[in-house]
C-alpha positions, 0 to 999 in steps of 0.5 A: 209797411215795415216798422222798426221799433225801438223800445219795443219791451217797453210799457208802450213798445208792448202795446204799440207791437201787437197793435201793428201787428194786427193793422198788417205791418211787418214789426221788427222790435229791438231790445238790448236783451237776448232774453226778450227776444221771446216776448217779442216773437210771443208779440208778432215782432221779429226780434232786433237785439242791440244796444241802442248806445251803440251806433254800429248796433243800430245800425246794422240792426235797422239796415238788417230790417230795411223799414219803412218807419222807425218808432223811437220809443227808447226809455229807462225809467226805474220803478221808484223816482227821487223828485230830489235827484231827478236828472240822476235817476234819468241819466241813462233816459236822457242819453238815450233821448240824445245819443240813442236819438242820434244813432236811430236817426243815422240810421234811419237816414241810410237807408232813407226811412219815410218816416220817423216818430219819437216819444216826447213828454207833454209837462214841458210847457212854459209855466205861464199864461193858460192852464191847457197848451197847444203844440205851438206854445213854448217850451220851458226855458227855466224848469227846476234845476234838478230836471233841466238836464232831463228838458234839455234832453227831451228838447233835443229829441223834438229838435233833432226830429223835427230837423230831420229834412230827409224824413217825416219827423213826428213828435208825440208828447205823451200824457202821463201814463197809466195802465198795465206796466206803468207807475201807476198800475195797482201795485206798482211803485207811484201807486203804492206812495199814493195808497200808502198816503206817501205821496202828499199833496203840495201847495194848492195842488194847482199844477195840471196834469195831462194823463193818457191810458197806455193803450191810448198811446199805442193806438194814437202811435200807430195813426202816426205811424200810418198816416202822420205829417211833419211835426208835433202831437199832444197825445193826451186824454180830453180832461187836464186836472190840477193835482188837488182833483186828481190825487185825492180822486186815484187814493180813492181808487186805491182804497187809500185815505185822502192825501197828507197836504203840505205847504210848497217849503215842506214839499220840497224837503222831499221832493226837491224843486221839482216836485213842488214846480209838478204839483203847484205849476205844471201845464196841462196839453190838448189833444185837440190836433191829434184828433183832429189830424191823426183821426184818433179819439182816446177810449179812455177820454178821462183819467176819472173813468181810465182809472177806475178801469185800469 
């Protein structure tokens, strides 16, 4: 088939491209950047340069490539991140999650596509019943007001999707990444306030935490891809953890002391409402559909051996 990738210089875009690759599909990645058209011929994609802000670069991008899937993997999250502003530092993911999504479903419908996968996120479960939620339990209609924007932005991607009659809509709520290119590789920005003891554990930790090895993501992506219906995947690892069982577990790994613990009023002195409603409430997901349906069994099927191999 021919797959059009958007985000293709991404963490996940550069493991997604040379897995389809191999699987024997033609790719066209798109990026922004004259200068990554490089990484993506090195990759085995055809490069695709367009702003994905821009309707008419999309479009003439994905009618230029004509494929048979768009993969919407389209992000730009910095490498440090201010729990207190939250929505500010995702300002320009969320209006590609709404009007980049917008763009590639266009499009898509032009030229008629058979399939369309996006990226969501699994920590936007409703705060309450059981620890693990499956893809039919509900969204969080009262997330922290420094994050709605960022929910809201991340709904109207599943809905627009979903809603998309013309196309097999899929939506793939990712785990919290780790791996190469991810905050939490060795060195990089989460993993430095963790080994720095920076990143403190607040409350009771109790929050669940769904994690996935980035090269887990790529492979359950293209079982999607390949072989996906109509609706929604958790793509997580088999082991949700609360935060007090796996923060201290990667400062370990790391080479750090335990982390700093804080009461929830401390917490959100420096890391807003946000970071104390991730700590103490979140939800984790199961993957268990995704297994089942996609066929795809995680190589890492816990963060307890994932990080110590990442």
């Amino acid at each position: 088939m021919r797959v059009f990738v958007a985000g293709a210089t991404g963490a996940i875009g550069k493991q997604l491209v040379p897995r389809l690759v191999e699987a024997g599909h033609e790719v066209h990645g798109m990026t922004r950047s004259e200068s990554k058209q490089a990484m993506l011929r090195e990759l085995g994609a055809v490069p695709a340069v367009a702003d994905a802000l821009e309707p008419d670069q999309v479009a003439e991008a994905v009618g230029r490539a004509r494929p048979d899937v768009i993969v919407h993997q389209l992000t730009a999250i910095g490498e440090s991140l201010d729990m207190r502003h939250f929505d500010r530092d995702f300002a320009l993911t969320n209006r590609l999650r709404t009007e980049g999504t917008d763009h590639l479903l266009s499009a898509g419908q032009a030229i008629g596509v058979r399939r369309f996968v996006a990226q969501s996120y699994f920590a936007t479960y409703a705060r309450r019943g059981g620890p693990v939620k499956k893809e039919e339990d509900p969204f969080d209609l009262s997330p922290a007001r420094e994050m709605r924007e960022t929910v809201e932005a991340i709904g109207y991607v599943e809905e627009a999707v979903l809603g998309a009659r013309w196309t097999d809509g899929i939506v793939l709520r990712y785990g919290g990444f780790y791996g190469p290119a991810t905050s939490l590789a060795p060195g990089a920005a989460q993993a430095e306030l963790i080994r720095t003891r920076k990143f403190p554990l607040v409350g009771d930790g109790g929050g669940v935490w769904s994690f996935i090895h980035i090269a887990d993501a790529a492979e359950a992506t293209v079982a999607a891809v390949e072989h996906g219906s109509r609706g929604v995947y958790n793509i997580v690892d088999d082991d949700p953890a609360p935060v007090a069982e796996w923060l201290p577990a990667l400062a370990q790994e790391l080479g750090a002391k335990k982390p700093m613990r804080v009461p929830r009023f401390v917490g959100r002195l420096f890391a807003g409402e946000t970071g104390v409603v991730m700590m103490t409430e979140l939800r984790g997901a199961s993957n268990a559909k995704a297994k089942r349906d996609l066929g795809w069994t995680p190589a890492h099927p816990s963060w307890r051996q994932g990080f110590t191999a990442a």
